[in-house]
Gaussian input, Z-matrix of N, CA and C with variables (Angstrom, degrees):
# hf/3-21g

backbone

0 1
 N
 C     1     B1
 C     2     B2     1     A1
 N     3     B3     2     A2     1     D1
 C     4     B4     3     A3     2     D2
 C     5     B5     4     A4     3     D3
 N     6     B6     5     A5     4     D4
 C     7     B7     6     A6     5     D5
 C     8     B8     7     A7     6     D6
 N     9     B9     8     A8     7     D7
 C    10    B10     9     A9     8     D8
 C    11    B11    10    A10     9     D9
 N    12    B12    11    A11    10    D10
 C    13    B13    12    A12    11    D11
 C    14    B14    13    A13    12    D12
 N    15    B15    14    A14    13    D13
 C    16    B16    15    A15    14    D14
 C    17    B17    16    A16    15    D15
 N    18    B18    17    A17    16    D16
 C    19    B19    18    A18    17    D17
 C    20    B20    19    A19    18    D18
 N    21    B21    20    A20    19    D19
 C    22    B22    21    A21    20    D20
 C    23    B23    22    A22    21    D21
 N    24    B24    23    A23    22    D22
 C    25    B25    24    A24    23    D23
 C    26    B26    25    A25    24    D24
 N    27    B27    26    A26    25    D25
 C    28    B28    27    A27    26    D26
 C    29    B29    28    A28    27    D27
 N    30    B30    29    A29    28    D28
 C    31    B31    30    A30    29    D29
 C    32    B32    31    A31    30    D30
 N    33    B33    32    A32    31    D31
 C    34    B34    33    A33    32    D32
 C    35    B35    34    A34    33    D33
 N    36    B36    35    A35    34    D34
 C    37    B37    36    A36    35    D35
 C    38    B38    37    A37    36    D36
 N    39    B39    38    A38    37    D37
 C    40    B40    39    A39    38    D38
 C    41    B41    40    A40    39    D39
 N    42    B42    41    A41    40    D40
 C    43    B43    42    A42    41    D41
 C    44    B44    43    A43    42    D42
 N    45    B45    44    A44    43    D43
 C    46    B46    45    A45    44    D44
 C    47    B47    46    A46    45    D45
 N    48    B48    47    A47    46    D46
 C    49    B49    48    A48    47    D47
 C    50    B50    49    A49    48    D48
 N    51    B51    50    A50    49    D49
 C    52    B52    51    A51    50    D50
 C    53    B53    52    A52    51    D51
 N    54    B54    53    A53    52    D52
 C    55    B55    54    A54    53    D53
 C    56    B56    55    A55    54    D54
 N    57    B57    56    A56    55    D55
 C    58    B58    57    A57    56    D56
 C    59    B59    58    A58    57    D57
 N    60    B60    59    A59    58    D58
 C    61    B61    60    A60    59    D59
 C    62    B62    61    A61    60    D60
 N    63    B63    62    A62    61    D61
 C    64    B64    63    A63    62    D62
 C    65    B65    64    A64    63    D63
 N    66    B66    65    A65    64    D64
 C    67    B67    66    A66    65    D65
 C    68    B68    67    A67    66    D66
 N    69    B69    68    A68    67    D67
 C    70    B70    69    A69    68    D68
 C    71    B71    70    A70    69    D69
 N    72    B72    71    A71    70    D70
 C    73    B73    72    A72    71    D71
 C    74    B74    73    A73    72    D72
 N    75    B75    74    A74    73    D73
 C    76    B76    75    A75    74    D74
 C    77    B77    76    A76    75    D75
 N    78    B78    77    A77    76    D76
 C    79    B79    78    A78    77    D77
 C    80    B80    79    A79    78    D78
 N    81    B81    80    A80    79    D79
 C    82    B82    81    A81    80    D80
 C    83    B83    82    A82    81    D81
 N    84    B84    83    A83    82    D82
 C    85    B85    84    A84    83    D83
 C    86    B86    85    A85    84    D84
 N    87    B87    86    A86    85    D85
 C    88    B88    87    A87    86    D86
 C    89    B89    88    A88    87    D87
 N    90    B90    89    A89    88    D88
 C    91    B91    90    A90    89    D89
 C    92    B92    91    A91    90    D90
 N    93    B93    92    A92    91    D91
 C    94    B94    93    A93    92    D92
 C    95    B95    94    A94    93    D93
 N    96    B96    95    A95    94    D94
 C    97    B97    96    A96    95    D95
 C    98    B98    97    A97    96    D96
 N    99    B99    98    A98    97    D97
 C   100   B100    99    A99    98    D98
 C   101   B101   100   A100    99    D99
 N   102   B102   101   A101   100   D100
 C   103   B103   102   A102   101   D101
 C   104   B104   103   A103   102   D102
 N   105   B105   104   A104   103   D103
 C   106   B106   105   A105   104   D104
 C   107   B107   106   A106   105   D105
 N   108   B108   107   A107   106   D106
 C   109   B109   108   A108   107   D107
 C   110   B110   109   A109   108   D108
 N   111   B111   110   A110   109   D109
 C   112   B112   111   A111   110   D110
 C   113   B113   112   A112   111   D111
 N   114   B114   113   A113   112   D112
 C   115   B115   114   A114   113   D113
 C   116   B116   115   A115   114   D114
 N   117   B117   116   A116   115   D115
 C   118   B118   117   A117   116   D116
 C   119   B119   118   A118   117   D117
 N   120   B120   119   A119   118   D118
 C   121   B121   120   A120   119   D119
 C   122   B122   121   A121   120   D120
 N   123   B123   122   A122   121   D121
 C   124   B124   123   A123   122   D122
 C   125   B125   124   A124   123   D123
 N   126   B126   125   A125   124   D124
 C   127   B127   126   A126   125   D125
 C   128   B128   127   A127   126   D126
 N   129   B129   128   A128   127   D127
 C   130   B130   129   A129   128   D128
 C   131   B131   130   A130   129   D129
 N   132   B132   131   A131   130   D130
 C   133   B133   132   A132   131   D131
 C   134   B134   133   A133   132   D132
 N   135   B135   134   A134   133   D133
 C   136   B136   135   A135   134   D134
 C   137   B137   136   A136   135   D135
 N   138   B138   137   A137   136   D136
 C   139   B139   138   A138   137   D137
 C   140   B140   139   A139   138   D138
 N   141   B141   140   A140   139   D139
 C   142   B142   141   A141   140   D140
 C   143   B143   142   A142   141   D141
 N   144   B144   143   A143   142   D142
 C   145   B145   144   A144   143   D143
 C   146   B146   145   A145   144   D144
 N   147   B147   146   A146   145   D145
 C   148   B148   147   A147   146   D146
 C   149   B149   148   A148   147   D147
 N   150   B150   149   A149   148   D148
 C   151   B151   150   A150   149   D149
 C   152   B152   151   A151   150   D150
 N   153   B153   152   A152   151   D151
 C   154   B154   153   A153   152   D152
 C   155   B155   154   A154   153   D153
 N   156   B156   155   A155   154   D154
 C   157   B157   156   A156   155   D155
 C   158   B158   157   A157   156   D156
 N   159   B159   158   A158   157   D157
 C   160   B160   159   A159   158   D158
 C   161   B161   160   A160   159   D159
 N   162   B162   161   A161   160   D160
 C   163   B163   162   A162   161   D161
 C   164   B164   163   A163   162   D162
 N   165   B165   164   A164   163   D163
 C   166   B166   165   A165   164   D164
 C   167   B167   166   A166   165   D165
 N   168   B168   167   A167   166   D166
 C   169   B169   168   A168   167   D167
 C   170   B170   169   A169   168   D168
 N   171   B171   170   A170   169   D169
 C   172   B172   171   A171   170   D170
 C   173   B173   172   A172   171   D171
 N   174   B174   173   A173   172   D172
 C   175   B175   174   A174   173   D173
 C   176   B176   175   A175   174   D174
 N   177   B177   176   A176   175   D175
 C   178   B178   177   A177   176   D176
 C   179   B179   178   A178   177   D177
 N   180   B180   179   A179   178   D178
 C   181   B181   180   A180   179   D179
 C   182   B182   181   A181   180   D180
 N   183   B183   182   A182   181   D181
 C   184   B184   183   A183   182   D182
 C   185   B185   184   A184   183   D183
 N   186   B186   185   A185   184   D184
 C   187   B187   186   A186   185   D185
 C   188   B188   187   A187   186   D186
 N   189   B189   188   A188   187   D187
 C   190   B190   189   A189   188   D188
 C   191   B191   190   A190   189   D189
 N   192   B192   191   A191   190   D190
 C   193   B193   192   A192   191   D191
 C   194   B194   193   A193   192   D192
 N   195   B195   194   A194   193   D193
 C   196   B196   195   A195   194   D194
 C   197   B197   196   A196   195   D195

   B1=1.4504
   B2=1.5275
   B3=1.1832
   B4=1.8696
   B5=1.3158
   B6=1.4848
   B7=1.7600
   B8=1.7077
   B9=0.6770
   B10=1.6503
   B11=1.8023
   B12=1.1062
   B13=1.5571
   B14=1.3076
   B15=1.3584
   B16=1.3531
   B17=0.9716
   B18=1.3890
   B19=2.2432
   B20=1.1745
   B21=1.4669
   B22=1.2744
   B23=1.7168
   B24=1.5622
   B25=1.1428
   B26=1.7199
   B27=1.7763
   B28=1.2428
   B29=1.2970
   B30=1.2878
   B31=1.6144
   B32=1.6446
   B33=1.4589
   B34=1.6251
   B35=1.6075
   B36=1.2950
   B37=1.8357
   B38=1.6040
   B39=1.3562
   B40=1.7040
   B41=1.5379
   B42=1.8988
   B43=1.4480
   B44=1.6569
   B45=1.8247
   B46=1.0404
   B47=1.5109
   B48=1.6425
   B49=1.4260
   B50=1.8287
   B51=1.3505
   B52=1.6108
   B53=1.4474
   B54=1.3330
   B55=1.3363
   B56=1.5611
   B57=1.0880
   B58=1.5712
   B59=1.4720
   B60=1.3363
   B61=1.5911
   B62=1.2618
   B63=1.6099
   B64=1.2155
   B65=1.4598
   B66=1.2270
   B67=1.5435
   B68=1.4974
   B69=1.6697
   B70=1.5887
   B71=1.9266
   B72=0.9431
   B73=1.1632
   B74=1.8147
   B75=1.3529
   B76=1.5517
   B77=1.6524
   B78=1.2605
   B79=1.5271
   B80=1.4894
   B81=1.5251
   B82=2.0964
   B83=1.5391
   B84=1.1738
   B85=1.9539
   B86=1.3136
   B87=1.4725
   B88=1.2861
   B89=1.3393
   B90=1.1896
   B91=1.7802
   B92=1.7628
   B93=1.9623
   B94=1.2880
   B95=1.5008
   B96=1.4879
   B97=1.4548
   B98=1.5251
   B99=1.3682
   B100=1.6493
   B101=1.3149
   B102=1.8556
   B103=1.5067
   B104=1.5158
   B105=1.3718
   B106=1.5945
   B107=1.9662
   B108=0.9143
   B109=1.2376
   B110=1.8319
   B111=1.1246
   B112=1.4758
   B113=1.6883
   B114=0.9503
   B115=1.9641
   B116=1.9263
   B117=1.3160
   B118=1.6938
   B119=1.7552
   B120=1.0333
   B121=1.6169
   B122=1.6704
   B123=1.4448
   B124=1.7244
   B125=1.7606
   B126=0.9983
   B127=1.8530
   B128=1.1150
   B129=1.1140
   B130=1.5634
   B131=1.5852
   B132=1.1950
   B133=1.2706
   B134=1.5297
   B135=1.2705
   B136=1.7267
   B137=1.4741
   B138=1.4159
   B139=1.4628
   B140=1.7222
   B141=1.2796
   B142=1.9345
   B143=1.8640
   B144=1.4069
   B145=1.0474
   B146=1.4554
   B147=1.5472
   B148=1.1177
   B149=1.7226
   B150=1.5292
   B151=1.2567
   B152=1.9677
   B153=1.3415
   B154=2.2739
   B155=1.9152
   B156=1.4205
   B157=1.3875
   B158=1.1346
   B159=1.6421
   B160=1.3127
   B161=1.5133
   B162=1.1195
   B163=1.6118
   B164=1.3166
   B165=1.1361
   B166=1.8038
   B167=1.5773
   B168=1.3859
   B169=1.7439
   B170=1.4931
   B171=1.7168
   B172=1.2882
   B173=1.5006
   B174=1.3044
   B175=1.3267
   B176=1.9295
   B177=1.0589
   B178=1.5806
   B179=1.3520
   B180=1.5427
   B181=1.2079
   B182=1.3571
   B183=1.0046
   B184=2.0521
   B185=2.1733
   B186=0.9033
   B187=1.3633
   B188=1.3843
   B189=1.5893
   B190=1.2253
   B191=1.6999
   B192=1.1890
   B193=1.4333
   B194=1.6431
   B195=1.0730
   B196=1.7287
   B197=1.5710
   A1=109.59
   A2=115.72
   A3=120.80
   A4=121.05
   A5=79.04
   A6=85.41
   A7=124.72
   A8=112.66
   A9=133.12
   A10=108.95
   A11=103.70
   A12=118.79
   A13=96.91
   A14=136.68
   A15=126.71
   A16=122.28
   A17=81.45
   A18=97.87
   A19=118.45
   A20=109.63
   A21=121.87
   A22=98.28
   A23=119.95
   A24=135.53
   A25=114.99
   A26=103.76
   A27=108.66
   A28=121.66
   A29=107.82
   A30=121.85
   A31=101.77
   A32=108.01
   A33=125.42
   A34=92.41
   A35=113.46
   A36=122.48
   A37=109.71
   A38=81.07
   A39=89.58
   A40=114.27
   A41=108.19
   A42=96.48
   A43=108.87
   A44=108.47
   A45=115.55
   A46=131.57
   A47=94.90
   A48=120.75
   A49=122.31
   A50=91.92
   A51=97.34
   A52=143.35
   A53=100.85
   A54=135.88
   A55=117.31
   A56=111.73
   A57=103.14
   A58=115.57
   A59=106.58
   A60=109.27
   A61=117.03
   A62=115.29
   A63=117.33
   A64=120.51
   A65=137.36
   A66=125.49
   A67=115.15
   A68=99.70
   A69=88.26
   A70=102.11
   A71=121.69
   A72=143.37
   A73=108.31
   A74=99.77
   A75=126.45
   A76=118.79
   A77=105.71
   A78=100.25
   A79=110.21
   A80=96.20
   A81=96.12
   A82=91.63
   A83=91.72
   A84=107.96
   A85=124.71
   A86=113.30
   A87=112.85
   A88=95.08
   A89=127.24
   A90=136.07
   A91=104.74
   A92=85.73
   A93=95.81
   A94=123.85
   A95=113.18
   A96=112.36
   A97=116.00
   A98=105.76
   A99=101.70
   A100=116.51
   A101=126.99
   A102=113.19
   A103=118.71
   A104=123.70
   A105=128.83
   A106=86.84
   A107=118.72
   A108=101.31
   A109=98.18
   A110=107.63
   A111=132.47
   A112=99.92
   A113=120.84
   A114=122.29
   A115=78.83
   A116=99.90
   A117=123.59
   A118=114.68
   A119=105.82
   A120=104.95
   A121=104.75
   A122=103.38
   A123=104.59
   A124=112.69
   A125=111.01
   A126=115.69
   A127=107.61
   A128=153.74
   A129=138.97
   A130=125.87
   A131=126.93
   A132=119.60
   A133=126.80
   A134=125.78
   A135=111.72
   A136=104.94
   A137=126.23
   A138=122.62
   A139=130.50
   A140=82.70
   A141=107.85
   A142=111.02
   A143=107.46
   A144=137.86
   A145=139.67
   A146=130.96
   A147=116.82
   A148=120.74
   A149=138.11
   A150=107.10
   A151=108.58
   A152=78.69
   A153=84.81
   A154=100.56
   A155=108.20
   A156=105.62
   A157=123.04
   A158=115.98
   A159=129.56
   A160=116.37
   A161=116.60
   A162=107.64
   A163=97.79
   A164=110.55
   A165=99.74
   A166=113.50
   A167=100.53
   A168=102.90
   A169=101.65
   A170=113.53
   A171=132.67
   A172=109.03
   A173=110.54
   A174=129.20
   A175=106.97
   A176=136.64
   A177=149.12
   A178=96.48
   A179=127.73
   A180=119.35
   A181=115.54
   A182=105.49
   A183=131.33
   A184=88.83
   A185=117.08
   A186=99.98
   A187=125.22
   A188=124.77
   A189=151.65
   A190=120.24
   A191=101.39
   A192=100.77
   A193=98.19
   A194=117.40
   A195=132.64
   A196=102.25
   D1=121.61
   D2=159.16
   D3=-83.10
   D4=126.46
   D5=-179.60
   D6=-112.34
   D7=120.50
   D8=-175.40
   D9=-60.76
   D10=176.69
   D11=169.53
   D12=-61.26
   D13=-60.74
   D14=-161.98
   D15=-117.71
   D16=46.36
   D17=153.94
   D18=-121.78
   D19=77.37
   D20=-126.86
   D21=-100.88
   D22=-37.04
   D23=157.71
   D24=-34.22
   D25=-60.08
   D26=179.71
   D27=-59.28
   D28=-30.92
   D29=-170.56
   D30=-67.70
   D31=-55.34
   D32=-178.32
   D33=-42.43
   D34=-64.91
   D35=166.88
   D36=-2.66
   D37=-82.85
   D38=-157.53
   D39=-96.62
   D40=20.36
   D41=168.32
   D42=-99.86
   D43=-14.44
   D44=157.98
   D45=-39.43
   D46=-61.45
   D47=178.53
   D48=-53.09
   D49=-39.76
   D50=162.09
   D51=-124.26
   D52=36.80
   D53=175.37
   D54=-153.87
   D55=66.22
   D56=-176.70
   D57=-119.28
   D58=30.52
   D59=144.12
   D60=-132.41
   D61=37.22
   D62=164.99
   D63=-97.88
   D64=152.94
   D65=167.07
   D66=-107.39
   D67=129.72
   D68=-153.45
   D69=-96.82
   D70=40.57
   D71=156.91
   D72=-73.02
   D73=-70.76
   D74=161.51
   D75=-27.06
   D76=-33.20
   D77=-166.60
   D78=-112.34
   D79=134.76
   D80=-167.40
   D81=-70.23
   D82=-164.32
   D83=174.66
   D84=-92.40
   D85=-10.33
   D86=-178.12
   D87=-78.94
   D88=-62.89
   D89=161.81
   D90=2.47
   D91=-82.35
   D92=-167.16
   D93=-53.72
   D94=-49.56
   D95=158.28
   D96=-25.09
   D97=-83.94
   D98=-172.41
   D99=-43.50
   D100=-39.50
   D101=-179.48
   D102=-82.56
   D103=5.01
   D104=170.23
   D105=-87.13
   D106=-23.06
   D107=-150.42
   D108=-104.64
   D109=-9.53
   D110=-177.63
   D111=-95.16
   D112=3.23
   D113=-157.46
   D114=-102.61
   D115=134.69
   D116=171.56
   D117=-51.92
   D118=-14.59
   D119=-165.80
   D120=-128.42
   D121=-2.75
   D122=-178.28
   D123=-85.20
   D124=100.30
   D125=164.00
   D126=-85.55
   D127=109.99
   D128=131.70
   D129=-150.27
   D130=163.96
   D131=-177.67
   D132=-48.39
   D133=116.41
   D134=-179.20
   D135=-54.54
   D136=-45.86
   D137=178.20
   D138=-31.78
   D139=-46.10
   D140=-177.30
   D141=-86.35
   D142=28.06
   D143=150.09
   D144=-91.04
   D145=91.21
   D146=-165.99
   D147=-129.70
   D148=-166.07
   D149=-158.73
   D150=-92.65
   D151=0.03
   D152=178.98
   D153=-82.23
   D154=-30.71
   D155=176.33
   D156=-68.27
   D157=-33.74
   D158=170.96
   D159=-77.26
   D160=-6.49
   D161=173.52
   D162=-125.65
   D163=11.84
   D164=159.24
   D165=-104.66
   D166=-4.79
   D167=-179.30
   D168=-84.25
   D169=-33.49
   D170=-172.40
   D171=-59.25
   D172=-65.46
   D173=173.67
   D174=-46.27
   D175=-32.20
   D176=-164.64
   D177=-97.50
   D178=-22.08
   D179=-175.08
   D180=-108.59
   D181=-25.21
   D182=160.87
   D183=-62.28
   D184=-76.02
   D185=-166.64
   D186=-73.92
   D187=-0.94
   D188=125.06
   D189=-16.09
   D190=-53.40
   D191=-168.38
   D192=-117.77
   D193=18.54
   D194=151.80
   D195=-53.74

């Protein structure tokens, strides 16, 4: 499955899955950008990336590891 910018749930998914002793409070956006964008199943434009997408992936991955 490819996942886009606004699969944002899925993304929260698998940044959990391969980072799970990180606290994602902890991590700026440049970070996070590159590791959504570093994830095996993510295609999409870096452009069509912006900072409400990135703190809504943030926010999904914060309640993720709730």
């Amino acid at each position: 499955m490819t996942m886009k910018w606004t699969d944002i749930h899925d993304i929260a998914i698998e940044l959990a899955d391969n980072y799970p002793d990180v606290d994602p409070l902890a991590v700026n956006f440049v970070d996070l950008r590159k590791w959504v964008m570093d994830l095996p199943d993510f295609n999409d434009d870096p452009e069509r990336c912006g900072e409400k997408i990135l703190e809504a992936i943030q926010a999904a991955w914060i309640e993720e590891n709730e």
